[in-house]
C-alpha positions in Angstrom: 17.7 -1.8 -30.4 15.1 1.2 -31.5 13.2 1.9 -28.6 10.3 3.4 -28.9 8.3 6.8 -27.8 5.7 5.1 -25.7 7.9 3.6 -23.1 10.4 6.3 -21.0 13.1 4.1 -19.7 12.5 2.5 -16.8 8.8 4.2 -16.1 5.3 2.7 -17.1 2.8 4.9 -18.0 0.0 5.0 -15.2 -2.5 3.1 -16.8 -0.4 0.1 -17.7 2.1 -2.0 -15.9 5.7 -2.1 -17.3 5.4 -5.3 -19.0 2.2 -3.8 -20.7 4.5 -0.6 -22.0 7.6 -2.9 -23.4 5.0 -5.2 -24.6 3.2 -2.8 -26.7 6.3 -0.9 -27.7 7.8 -4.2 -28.9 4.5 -4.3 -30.9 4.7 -1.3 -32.4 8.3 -2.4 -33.7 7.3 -5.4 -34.7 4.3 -3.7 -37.0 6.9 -1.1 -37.8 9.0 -3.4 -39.3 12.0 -3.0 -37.3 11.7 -6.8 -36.5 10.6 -9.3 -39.8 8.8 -12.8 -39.5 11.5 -15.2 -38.6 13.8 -13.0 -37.1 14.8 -13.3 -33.2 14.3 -10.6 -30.6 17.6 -9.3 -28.8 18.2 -11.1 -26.1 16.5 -10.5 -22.3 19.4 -9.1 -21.0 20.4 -6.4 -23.5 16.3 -5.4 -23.9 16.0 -5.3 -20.1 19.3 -3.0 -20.1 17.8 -1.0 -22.6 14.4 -0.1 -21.2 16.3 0.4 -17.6 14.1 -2.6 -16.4 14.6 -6.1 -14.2 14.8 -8.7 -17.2 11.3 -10.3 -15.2 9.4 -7.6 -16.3 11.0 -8.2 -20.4 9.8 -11.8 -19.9 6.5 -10.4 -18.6 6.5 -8.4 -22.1 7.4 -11.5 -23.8 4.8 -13.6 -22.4 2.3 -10.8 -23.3 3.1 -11.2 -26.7 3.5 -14.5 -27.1 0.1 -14.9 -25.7 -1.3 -12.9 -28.5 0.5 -14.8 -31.2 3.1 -12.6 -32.1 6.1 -13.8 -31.3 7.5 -17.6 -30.1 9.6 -18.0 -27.2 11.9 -21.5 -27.5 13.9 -22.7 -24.7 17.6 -22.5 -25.5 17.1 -20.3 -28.4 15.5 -17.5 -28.2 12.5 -15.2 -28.7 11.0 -15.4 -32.6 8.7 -13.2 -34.4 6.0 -15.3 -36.2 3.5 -13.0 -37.3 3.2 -9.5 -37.8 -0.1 -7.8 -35.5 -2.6 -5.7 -37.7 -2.7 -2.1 -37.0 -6.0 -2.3 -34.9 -4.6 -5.1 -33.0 -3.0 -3.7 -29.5 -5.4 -0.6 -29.6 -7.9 -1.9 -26.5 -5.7 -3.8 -24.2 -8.1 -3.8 -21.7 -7.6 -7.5 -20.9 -4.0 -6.9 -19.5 -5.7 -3.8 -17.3 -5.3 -5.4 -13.8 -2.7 -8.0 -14.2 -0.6 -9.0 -12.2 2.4 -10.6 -13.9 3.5 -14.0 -13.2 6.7 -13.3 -11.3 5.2 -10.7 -9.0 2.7 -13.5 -8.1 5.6 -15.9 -7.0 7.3 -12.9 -5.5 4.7 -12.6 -3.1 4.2 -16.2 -2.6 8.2 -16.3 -1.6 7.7 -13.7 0.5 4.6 -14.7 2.1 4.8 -18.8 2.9 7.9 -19.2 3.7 6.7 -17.4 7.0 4.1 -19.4 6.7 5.5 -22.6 6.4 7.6 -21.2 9.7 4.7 -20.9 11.7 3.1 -23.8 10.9 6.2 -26.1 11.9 5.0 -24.4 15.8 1.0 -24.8 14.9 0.5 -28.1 12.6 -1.4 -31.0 14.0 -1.1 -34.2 14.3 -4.0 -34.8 11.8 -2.4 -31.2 9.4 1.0 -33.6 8.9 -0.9 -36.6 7.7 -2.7 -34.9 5.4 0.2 -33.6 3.9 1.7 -36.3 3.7 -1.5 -38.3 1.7 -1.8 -35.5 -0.6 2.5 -36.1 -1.2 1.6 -39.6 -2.0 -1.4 -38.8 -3.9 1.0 -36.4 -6.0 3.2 -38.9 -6.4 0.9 -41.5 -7.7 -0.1 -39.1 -10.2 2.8 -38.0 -11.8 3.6 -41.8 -12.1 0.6 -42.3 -14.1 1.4 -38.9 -15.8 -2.0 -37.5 -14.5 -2.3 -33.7 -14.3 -6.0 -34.2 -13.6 -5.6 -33.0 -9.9 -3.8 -29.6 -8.3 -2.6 -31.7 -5.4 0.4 -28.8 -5.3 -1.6 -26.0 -5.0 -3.6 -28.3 -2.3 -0.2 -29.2 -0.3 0.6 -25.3 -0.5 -2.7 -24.5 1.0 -3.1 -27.0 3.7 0.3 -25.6 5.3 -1.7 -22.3 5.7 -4.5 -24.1 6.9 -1.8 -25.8 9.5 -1.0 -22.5 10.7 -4.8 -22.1 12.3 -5.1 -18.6 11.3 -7.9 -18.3 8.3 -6.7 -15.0 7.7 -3.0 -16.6 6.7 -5.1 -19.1 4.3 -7.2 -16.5 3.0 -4.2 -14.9 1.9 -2.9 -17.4 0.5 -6.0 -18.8 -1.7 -6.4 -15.0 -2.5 -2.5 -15.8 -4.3 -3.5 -19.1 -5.8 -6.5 -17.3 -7.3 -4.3 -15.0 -9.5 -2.4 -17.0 -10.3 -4.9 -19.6 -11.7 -7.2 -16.7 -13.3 -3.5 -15.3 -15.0 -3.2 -16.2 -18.5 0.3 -14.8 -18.5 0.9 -17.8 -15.5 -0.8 -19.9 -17.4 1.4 -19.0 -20.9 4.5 -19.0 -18.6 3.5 -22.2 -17.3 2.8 -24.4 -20.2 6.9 -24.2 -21.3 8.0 -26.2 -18.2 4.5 -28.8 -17.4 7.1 -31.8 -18.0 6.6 -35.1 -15.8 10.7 -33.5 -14.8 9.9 -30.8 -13.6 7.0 -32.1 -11.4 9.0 -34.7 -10.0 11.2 -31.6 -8.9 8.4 -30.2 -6.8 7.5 -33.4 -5.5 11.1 -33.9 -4.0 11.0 -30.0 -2.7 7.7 -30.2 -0.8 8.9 -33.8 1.0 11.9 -31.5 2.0 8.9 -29.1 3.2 7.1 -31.7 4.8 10.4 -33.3 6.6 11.3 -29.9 8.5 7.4 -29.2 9.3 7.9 -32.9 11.1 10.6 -32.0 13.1 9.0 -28.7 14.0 12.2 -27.1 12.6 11.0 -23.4 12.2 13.9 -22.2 10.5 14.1 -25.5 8.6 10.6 -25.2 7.0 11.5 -21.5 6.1 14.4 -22.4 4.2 12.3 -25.0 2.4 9.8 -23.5 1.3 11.7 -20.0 0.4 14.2 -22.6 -1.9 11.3 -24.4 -3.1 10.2 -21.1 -4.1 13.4 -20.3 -5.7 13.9 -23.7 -7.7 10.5 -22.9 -9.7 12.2 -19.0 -10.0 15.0 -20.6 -11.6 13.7 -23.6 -13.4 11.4 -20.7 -14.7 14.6 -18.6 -15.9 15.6 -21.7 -18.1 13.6 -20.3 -20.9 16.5 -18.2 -21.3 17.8 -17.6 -24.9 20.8 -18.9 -25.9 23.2 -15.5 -26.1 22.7 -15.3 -22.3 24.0 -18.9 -21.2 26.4 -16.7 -18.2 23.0 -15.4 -17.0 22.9 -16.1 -13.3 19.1 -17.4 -13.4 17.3 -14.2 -11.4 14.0 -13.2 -12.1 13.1 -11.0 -9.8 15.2 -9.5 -6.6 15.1 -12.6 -4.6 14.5 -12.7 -0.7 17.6 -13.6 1.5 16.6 -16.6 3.6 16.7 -15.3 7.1 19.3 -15.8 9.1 18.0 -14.4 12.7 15.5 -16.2 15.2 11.9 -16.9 14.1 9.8 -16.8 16.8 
């Protein structure tokens, strides 16, 4: 695969993020010619080999492009060009300036509540468990009635930082949930897996959540939440093309669940 000028292997330029470099060099290709309407993209793996980058920061560039029209990324078969970008387009990419991508926002949410969710297994209340669990039922009736009116996940996510009695721990959080919300690469990323499927996937993780905050288990709630964390990670992955079916699902360098004493 040509690789081009703008993008030293490995290393971003300092006013964009790597995904912003691949993206726009995979632009410049693409308006190159080196890539016609129709045709597919290498796959992940050999373009994240090339550039000397994780293969989350490809799909980043991926997402980026797909955003803007360029290309089409089908589940199980790869990444399609559909249109070829003027020669203006690409020039003021101001809108990426300050974005984080979507993977290094569930990075940080691994990282962050499943200590979290192990704290609040020693500080939930009484009253912190039964609203978890309405909001579980709530999200249950809805994706029944195939309702995605609500965010009754991002409100069961919140409420266990709100069960650890430390505003600063929710702030933090909400601070999370607000990038992700405002990201329209999350939101790009998102659209391939909203299925009724999938959602009854989360359901099923957060009761596991909600079970081990019950018990008070401390380690328990970790583990849930830090695989809950890792389902979406890989369910996320299955957007993988089809030349890559050996891939073994990561996205980004994922956290080992603790194996010591939380305290």
């Amino acid at each position: 695969m040509h690789q081009g000028d703008c993008v030293e292997k490995g290393v971003a330029s300092q006013d964009r993020k790597q995904y912003q470099e691949i993206g726009h060099d995979l632009r410049e290709q693409i308006k190159q010619g080196h890539f016609a309407v129709g045709s597919r993209l290498p796959p992940e793996r050999n373009m994240a080999e090339t550039y000397g980058v994780s293969r989350t920061i490809v799909r980043e560039a991926l997402l980026m492009l797909e955003l803007e029209g360029t290309v089409d990324i089908r589940q199980g078969s790869g990444v399609y060009v559909i249109r070829i970008p003027s020669q203006e387009e690409g020039e003021d990419e101001l809108m990426y300036q300050g974005q984080i991508g979507p993977f290094e926002i569930l990075q940080a949410r691994q990282l962050l509540e499943s200590n979290i969710a192990a704290f609040a297994a020693k500080m939930a209340t009484k009253a912190d468990i039964e609203n978890l669990r309405r909001t579980l039922e709530q999200e249950q009736i809805a994706i029944v009635a195939n309702d995605e009116s609500g965010d009754n996940d991002k409100l069961f996510h919140l409420l266990i930082a709100g069960a650890t009695q430390n505003q600063m721990l929710l702030d933090s959080v909400k601070n999370i949930w607000m990038h992700r919300d405002s990201s329209p690469l999350w939101k790009q990323l998102h659209s391939h897996i909203a299925t009724r499927g999938y959602r009854l996937k989360w359901l099923a993780d957060h009761q596991n959540i909600l079970a081990a905050l019950r018990r008070r288990d401390v380690m328990g709630s970790y583990q849930a939440m830090w695989q809950h964390m890792e389902n979406v990670k890989n369910t996320l992955m299955e957007l993988s093309d089809v030349d890559a079916p050996e891939f073994d699902g990561y996205l980004f360098e994922s956290v080992p669940i603790f194996q010591g004493k939380l305290v």
